[in-house]
C-alpha positions in Angstrom: 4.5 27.1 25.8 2.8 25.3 22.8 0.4 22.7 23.1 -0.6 20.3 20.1 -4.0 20.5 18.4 -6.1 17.7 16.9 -8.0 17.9 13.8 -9.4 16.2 11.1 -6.4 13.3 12.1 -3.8 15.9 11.9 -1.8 17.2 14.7 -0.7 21.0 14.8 0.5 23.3 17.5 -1.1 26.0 18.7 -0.2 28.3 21.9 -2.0 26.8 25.3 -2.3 30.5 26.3 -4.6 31.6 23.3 -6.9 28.3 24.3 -9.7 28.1 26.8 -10.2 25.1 28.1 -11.8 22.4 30.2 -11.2 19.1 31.8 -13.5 16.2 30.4 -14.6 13.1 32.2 -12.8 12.1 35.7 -9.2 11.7 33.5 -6.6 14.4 34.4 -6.1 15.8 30.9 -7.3 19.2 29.5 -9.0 18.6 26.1 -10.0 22.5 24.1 -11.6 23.4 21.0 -11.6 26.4 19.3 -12.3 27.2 16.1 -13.3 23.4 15.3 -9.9 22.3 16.5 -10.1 19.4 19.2 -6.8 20.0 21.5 -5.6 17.4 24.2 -2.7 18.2 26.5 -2.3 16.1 29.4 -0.1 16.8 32.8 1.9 14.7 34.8 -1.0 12.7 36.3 -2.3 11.4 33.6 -2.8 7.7 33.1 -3.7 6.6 29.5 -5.2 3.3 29.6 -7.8 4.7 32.0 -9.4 6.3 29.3 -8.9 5.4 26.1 -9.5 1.9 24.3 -6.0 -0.1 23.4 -4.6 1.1 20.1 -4.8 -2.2 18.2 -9.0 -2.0 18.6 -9.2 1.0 16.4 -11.9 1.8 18.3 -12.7 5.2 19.8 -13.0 8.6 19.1 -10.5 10.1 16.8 -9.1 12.1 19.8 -8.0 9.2 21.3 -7.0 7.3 18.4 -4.3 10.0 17.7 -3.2 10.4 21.5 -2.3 6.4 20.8 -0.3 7.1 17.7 1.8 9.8 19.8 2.2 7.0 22.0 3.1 4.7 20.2 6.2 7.0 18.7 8.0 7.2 22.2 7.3 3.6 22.7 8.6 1.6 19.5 11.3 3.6 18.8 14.8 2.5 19.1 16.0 6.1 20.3 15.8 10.0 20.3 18.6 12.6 19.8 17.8 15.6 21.6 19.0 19.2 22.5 23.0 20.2 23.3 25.3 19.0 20.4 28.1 21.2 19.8 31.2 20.6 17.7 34.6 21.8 19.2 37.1 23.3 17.0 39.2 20.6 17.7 36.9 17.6 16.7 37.2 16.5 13.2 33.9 16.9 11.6 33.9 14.1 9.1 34.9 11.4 11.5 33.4 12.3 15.1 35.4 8.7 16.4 38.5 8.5 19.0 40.0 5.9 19.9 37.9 3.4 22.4 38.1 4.5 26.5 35.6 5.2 29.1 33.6 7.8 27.3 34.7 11.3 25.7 37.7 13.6 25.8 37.2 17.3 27.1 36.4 18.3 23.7 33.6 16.1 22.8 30.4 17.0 20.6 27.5 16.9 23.5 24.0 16.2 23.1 21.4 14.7 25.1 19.6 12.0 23.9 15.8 10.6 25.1 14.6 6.7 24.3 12.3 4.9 25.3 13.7 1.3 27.2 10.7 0.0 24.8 10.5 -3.8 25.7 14.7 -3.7 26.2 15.0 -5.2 30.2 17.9 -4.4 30.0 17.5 -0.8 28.9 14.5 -0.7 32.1 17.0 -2.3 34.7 20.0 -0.1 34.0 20.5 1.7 37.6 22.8 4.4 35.3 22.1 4.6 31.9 24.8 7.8 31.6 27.6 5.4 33.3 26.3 2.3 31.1 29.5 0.5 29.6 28.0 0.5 25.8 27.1 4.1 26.5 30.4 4.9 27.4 31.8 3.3 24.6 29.7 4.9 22.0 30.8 7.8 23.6 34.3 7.0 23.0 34.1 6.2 19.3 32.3 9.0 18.0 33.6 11.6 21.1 30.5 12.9 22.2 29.1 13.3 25.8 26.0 11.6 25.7 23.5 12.9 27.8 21.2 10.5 27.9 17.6 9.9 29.4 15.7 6.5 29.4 12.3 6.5 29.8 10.3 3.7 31.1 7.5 2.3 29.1 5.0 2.8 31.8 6.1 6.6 32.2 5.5 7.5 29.0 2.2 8.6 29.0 3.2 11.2 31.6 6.8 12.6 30.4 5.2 12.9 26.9 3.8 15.9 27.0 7.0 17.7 28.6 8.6 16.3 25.4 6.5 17.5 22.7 5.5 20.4 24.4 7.7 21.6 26.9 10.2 25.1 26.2 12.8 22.9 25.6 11.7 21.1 22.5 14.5 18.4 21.7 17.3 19.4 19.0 16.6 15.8 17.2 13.2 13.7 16.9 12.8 10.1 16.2 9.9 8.6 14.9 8.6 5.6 14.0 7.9 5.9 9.6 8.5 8.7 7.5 8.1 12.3 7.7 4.2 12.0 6.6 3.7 9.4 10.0 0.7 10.3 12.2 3.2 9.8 14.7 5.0 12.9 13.7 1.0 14.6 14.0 1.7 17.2 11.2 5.2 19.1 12.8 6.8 18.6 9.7 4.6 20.3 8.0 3.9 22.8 10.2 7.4 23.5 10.0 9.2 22.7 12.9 12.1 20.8 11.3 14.7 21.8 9.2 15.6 20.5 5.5 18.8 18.3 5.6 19.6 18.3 1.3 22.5 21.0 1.8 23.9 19.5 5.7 23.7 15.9 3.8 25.4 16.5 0.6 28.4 18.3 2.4 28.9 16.7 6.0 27.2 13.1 5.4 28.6 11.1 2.5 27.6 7.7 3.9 23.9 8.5 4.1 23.2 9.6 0.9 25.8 7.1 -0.9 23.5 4.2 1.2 20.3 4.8 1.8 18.5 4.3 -0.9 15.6 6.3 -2.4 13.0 5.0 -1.5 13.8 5.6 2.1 14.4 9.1 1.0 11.0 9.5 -0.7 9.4 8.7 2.8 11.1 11.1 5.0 10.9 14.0 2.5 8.1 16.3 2.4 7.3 19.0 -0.5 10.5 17.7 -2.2 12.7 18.2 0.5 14.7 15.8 2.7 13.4 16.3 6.9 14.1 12.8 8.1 17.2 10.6 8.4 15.4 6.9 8.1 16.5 3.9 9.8 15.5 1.5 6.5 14.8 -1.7 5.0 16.7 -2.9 2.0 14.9 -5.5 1.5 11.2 -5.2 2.3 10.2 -8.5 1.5 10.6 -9.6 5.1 8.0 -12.9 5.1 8.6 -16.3 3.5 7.3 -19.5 3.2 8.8 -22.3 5.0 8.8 -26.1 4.7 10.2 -29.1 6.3 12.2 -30.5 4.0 12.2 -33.7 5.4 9.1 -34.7 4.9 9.0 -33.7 1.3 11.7 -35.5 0.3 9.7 -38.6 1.6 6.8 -37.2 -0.8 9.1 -37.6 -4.0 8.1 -34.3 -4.9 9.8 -31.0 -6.1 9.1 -28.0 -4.2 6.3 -26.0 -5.3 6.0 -23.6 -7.6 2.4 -23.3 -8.5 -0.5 -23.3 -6.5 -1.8 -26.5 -7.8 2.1 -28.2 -6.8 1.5 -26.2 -3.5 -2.0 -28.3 -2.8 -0.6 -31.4 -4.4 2.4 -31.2 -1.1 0.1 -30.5 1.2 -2.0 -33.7 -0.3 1.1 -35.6 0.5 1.7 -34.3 3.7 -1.7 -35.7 5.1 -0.6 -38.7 3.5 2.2 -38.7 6.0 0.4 -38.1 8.7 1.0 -34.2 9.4 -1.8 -32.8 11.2 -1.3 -29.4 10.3 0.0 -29.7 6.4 -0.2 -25.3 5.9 -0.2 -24.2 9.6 -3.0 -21.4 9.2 -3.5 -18.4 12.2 -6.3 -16.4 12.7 -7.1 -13.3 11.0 -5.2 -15.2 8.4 -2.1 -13.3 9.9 1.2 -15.0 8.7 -1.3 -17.3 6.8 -2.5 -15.5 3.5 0.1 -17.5 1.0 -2.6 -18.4 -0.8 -4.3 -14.7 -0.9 -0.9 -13.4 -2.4 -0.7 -15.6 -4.7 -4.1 -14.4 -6.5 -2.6 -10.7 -5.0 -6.0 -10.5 -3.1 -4.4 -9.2 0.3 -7.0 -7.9 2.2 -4.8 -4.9 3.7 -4.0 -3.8 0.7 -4.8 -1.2 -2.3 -4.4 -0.7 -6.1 -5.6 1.4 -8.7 -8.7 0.0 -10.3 -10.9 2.4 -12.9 -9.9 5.7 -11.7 -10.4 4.5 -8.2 -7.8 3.7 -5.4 -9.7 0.5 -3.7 -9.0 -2.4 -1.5 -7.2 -5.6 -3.6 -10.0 -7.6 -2.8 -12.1 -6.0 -4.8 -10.8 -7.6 -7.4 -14.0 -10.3 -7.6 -12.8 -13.0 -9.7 -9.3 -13.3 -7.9 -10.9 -13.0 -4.7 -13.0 -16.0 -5.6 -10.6 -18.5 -6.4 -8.5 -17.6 -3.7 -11.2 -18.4 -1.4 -12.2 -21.7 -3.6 -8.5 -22.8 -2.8 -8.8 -22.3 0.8 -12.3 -24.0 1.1 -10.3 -27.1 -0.6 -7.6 -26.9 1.8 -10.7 -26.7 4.6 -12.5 -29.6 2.6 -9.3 -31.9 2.5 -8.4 -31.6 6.0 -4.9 -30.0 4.7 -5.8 -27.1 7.6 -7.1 -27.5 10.7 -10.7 -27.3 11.0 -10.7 -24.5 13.7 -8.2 -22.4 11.4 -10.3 -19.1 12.4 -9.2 -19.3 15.7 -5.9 -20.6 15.9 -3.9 -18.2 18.2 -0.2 -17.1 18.1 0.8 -19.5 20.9 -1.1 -22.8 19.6 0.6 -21.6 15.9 3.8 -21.8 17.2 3.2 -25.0 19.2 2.4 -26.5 16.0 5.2 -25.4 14.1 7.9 -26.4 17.2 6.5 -29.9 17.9 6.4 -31.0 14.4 3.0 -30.7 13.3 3.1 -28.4 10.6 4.3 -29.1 7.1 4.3 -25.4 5.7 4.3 -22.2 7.2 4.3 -18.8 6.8 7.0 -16.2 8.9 9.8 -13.9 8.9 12.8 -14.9 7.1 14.8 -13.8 9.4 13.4 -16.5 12.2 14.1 -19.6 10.3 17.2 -20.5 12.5 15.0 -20.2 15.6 12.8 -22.6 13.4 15.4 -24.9 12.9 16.4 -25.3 16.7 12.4 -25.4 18.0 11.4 -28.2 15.8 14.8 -30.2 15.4 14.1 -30.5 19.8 11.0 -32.2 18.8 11.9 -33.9 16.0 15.9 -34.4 15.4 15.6 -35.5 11.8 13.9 -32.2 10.5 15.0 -30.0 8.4 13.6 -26.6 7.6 13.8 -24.5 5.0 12.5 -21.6 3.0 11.4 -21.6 -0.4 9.5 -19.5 -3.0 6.2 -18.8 -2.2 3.3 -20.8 -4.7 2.6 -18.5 -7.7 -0.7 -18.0 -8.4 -2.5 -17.8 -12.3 -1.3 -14.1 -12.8 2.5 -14.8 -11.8 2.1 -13.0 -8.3 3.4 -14.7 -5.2 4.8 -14.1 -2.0 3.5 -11.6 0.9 3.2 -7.7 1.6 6.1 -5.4 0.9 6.6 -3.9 4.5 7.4 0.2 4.4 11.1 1.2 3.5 11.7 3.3 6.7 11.2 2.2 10.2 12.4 4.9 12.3 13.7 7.9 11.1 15.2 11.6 12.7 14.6 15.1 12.5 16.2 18.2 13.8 14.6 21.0 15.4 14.7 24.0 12.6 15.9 26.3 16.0 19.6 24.9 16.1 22.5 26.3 15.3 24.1 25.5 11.5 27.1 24.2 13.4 24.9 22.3 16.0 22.9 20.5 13.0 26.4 20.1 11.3 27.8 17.7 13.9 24.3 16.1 14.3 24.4 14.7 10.9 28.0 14.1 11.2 27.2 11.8 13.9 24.5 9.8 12.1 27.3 9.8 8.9 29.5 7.8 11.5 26.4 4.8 11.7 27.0 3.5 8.9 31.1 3.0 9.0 33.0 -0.2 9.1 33.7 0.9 12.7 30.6 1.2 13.8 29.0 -2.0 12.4 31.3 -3.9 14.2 30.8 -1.9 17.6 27.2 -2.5 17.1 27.2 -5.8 15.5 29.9 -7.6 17.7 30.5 -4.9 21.0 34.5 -4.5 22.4 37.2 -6.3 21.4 38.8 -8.3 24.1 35.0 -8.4 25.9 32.7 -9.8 23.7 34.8 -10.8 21.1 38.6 -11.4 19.9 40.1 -11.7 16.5 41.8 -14.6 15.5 43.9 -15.3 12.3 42.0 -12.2 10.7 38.5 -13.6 11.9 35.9 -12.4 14.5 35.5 -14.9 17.2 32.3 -13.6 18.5 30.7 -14.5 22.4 27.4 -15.0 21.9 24.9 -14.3 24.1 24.5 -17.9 26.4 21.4 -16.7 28.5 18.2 -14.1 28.4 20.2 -11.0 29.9 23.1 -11.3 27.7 20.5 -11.2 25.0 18.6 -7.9 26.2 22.1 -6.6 26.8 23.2 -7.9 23.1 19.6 -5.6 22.3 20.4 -2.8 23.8 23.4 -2.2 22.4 21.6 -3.0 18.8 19.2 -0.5 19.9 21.9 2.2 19.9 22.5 1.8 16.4 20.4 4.8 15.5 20.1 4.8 11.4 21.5 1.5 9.5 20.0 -1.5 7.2 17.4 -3.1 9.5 16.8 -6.1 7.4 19.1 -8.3 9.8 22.3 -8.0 11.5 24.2 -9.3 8.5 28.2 -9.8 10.2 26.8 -12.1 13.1 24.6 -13.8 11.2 27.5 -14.5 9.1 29.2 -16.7 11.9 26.4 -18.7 12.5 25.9 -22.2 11.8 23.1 -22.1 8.8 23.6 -18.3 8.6 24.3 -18.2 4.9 21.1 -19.9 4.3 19.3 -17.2 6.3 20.7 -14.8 4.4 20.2 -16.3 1.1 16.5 -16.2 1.5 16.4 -12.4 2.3 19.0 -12.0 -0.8 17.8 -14.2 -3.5 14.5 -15.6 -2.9 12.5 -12.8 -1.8 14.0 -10.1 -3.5 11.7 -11.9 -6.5 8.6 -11.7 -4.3 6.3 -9.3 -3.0 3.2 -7.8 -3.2 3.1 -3.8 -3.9 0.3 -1.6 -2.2 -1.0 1.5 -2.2 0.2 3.0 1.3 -1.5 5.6 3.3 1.1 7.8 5.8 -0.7 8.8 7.9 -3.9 6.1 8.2 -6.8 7.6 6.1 -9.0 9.2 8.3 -11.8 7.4 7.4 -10.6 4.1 8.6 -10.8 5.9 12.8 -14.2 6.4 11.5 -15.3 3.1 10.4 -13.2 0.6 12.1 -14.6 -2.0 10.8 -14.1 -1.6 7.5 -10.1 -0.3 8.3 -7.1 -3.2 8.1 -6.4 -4.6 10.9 -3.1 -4.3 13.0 -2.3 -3.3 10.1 -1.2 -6.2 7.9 -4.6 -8.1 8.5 -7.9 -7.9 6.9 -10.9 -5.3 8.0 -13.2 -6.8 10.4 -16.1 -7.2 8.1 -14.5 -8.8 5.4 -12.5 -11.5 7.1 -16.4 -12.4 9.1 -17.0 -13.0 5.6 -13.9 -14.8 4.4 -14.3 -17.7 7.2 -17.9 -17.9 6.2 -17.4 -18.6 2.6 -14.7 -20.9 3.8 -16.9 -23.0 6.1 -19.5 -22.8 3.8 -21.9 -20.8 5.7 -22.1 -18.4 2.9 -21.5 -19.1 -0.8 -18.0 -18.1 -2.5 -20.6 -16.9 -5.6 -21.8 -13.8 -2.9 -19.0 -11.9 -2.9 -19.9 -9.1 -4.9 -22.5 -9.2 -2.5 -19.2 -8.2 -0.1 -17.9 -5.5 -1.9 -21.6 -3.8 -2.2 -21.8 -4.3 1.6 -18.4 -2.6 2.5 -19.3 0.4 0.5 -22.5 0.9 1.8 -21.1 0.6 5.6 -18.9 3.4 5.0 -16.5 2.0 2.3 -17.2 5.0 -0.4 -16.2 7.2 2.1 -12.7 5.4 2.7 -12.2 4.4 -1.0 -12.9 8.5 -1.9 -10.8 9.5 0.4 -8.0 7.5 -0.8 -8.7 8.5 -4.2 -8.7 12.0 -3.5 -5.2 11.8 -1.6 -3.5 9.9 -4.2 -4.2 11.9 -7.0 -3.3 14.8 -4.3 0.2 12.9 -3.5 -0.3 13.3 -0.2 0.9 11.3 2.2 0.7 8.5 -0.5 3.4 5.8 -0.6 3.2 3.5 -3.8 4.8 0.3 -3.6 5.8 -1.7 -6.9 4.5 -5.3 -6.9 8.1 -7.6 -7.2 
């Protein structure tokens, strides 16, 4: 039995046996040092939340922090291969699918399989996930006996352990990011996962064909592919949105600069919009004007031999805030934009009281229906974020991998062969449209050469639309491309993600795992994670009220190293110059 050790915000694994140990505080979890390492193992008992502070605080002892993270990678994740796959000699190897029926044939690849119903109802409610319909069909197409094990998001905490450190440690791994994740708390490189190049390049000519490097890059480690990512093609995922409508009564183009960009929002209050750039607080989904002088707070660059926070950048930082003090000023946001919370933001936006906005592209038909049931005339749209002096505009690049998978280094060649052959069958024509649309003659018919797709009409049908989504282990997760397709005002959803912000987006220096100083100085550490530290954005509303002049902030920046920020900024130095665990993502 092994048991995973905690230090210096890595995890290892070390034996329980060579451990002593000791219970600490009334929670039912053993927590051991020895030689300087921390180690936490918890049994069945053991209820998280009863002892540890909620992840998104940051707050806590490091311990704790990185129990959170392990958390958090059974939680999020879309699904987990695990132990059992064998390949029969009769099963073709290069294309695991039979035709469609009520699961496998006699002589199907079997596996079991752990995920996490995550917030899927559907997934929670299911009285049989093994006898499941889309189970079964899966199981069909690919001919595998799916063994498979949902675990409820409340009983995470307590099956965790059996997972990571039980005898039978699973055959496949899903994560949430890369190989380098603090979810994945060091295994890879402690070398519990085996190198796919050789199984890829001979049994999986899909994956490598489609994913694209990048993705690659993140679940590699030492030069050599561990993880099979679930990715982004696009990682420009935000826009800016505008109702259309009312600029067309302005008489004015779209924006392009930030001066056009005030000059809207001008006209706007002019029209009587109470809410002309619908900020949030935490300036969450409401830092347009921040990228445009590329002054995100949660991000990184290069600056003098130093890797430090974007806002350190004094003069951009200034006039970003200058622009937002106008906006403040000229009543084109609200005056309590500090505290405006997710609900009262989307109130605004729904009812018609916001001009501009910032969100996910991939909402804006959601956007369309909310605010034409308040106001029938509008008309929504995205369009290319403001571009500030230096030609930057648009948001933060996300990460290129969202989930990825890795197999245990213990299994057999031919095991690990139809593995991979299974994930090479995720990204065929077949299984798109199994995933995309469901059965054919169910959920949707063909007609004159054309899907005719059933649509969900009510909540469950949409958890169950989910759920079958969620099966979809490794593909593009940029959006469901085919269904959007059919819908009405689809093409324009899709011509945002494919034209206007591929030519948008802010790079970043990215740090996989978290630096370790940011557990030890909170405040100073982005926020959840695409927000501001603490500490600065304290002082961002201040400037921006006027509580404190704009002129101080080098003031700021002398503050945030003296509260710990050296320590953060020399770290980060240190581990990109090291290339380790160091993502670096080009500015569009």
């Amino acid at each position: 039995m092994e048991a995973y050790a905690y230090k210096a915000g890595r995890g290892i694994l070390v034996s329980r046996a060579s451990l002593p140990t000791f219970l600490v505080n009334e929670c039912d979890f053993i927590y051991t040092k020895y030689d300087n390492i921390e180690v936490l193992y918890t049994n069945a008992k053991i209820d998280i939340t009863s002892c540890s502070d909620t992840p998104d605080e940051k707050e806590g002892e490091a311990m704790k922090k990185w129990l959170y993270l392990i958390l958090t990678m059974i939680v999020t994740l879309a699904g987990c291969s695990f132990p059992g796959m064998t390949h029969s000699p009769g099963t073709s190897g290069s294309s695991p699918g039979q035709a469609a029926g009520s699961g496998a044939s006699p002589g199907a690849l079997s596996f079991s399989i752990v995920l996490s119903t995550g917030s899927n109802p559907y997934a929670a409610q299911s009285p049989d996930i093994q006898q499941d319909k889309w189970v079964k069909q899966l199981e069909a197409l690919t001919n595998t006996d799916l063994r498979m094990t949902m675990i409820p998001l409340k009983d995470v905490d307590k099956r965790l352990p059996v997972l990571l450190t039980g005898d039978d440690f699973p055959d496949v791994v899903q994560t949430v990011g890369g190989a380098s994740s603090a979810a994945m708390a060091g295994t890879v490189e402690a070398g519990l996962f085996m190198p796919l190049d050789d199984l890829l390049r001979e049994y999986a000519p899909r994956l490598l064909a489609r994913i694209p490097k990048e993705a690659w890059q993140e679940t590699s480690y030492q030069g050599k592919i561990y993880g099979i990512p679930a990715w982004l093609d696009n990682p420009s995922r935000r826009g800016t949105y505008i109702r259309t409508d009312l600029l067309k009564k302005t008489g004015l183009p779209a924006p392009k600069t930030v001066d056009e960009f005030l000059n809207v929002l001008r006209a706007f209050k002019k029209l009587g919009v109470d809410n002309p750039y619908q900020m949030r607080e935490n300036f969450k989904y409401a830092d347009v004007i921040f990228g445009a002088y590329d002054v995100l707070g949660y991000q990184f660059e290069l600056k003098n031999g130093e890797v430090v926070p974007k806002f350190f950048d004094e003069k951009r930082m200034m006039q970003a805030l200058s622009v937002y003090k106008t906006m403040l000023d000229e009543g084109l946001i609200a005056k309590n934009f500090a505290t405006v919370s997710i609900s009262e933001y989307s109130r605004n936006i729904h009812s018609g009281q916001a001009g501009v906005w910032t969100a996910n592209a991939a909402g804006l038909l959601e956007f369309r229906t909310k605010v034409k049931e308040s106001v029938p005339e509008a008309e929504v749209d995205i369009i290319p974020s403001p571009e500030g002096p230096g030609g930057s505009k648009g948001y933060g690049l996300y990460s290129s991998v969202i989930n990825s998978y890795y197999i245990n280094k213990n299994v057999s060649k031919e095991k690990a062969i139809g593995i991979v052959r299974f994930f090479d069958w995720m990204l065929s024509d077949e299984a798109e449209r199994f995933f995309s649309f469901g059965i054919p003659g169910d959920t949707y018919t063909i007609e004159n050469g054309s899907i005719k797709y059933r649509f969900p009409q009510n909540r469950d049908e949409q958890d169950e639309q989910g759920f079958r989504e969620l099966l979809w282990l490794t593909h593009d997760l940029t959006i469901n491309r085919q269904r959007t397709k059919l819908l009405p005002g689809g093409g324009d959803v899709l011509q945002a993600i494919d034209r206007t912000l591929t030519d948008e987006g802010l790079g970043n220096i990215v740090f996989v795992p978290d630096l370790e100083a940011f557990s030890v100085y909170p405040e100073l550490a982005p926020n959840n994670p695409n927000q501001p530290p603490p500490l600065i954005v304290d002082h961002m509303v201040r400037m921006i009220y006027g509580k404190e002049p704009i002129s101080d902030w080098p003031k700021v920046i002398r503050e945030y190293r003296d509260r710990g920020g050296d320590a953060i900024i020399r770290e980060a130095t240190q581990r990109y110059k090291a290339h380790e665990g160091v993502l670096v993502l080009p500015t569009r």
